[in-house]
N, C-alpha and C positions, 0 to 999 in steps of 0.2 A: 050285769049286762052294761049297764051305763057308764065302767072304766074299760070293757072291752072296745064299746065303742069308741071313748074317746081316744082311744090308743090308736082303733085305725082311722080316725080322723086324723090325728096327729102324724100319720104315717101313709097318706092317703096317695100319696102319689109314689112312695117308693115300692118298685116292684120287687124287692128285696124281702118284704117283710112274711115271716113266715109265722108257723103255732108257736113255733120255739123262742120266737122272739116276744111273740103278745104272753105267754104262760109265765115264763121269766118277769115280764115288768108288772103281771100281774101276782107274783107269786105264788106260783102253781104249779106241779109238773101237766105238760100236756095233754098226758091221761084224763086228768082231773077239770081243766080245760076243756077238752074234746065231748066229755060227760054230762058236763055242766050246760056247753052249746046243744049239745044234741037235745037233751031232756028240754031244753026251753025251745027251742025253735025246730028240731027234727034235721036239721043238716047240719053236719061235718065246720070245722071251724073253717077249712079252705072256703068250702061253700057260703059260708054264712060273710065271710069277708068279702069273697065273689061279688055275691047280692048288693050287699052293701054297698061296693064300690058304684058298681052299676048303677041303682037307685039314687043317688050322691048325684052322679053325672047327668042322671037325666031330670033331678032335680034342680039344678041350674041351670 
């Protein structure tokens, strides 16, 4: 969890970034990704970046 995170921190403002790009830098296929998100938090990796972003923003 803690490189997924950092990855969309490091990628926080581009709206570009997608599963295929975090899975890739984290060496994963997205499946595997998606699997991994879901079993630890119950939502979808879109989702879990969603949240993320959101809670980020209203954290500053």
């Amino acid at each position: 969890m803690k490189k997924l995170i950092d990855k969309i921190d490091s990628n926080i403002s581009n709206p570009e970034l997608d599963v295929l790009q975090i899975a890739s830098a984290l060496a994963m296929s997205h499946r595997k990704l998606y699997g991994k998100v879901k079993a630890l938090t119950g939502r979808s990796v879109v989702e879990f970046i969603r949240d993320y972003r959101i809670k980020k923003r209203h954290a500053c």
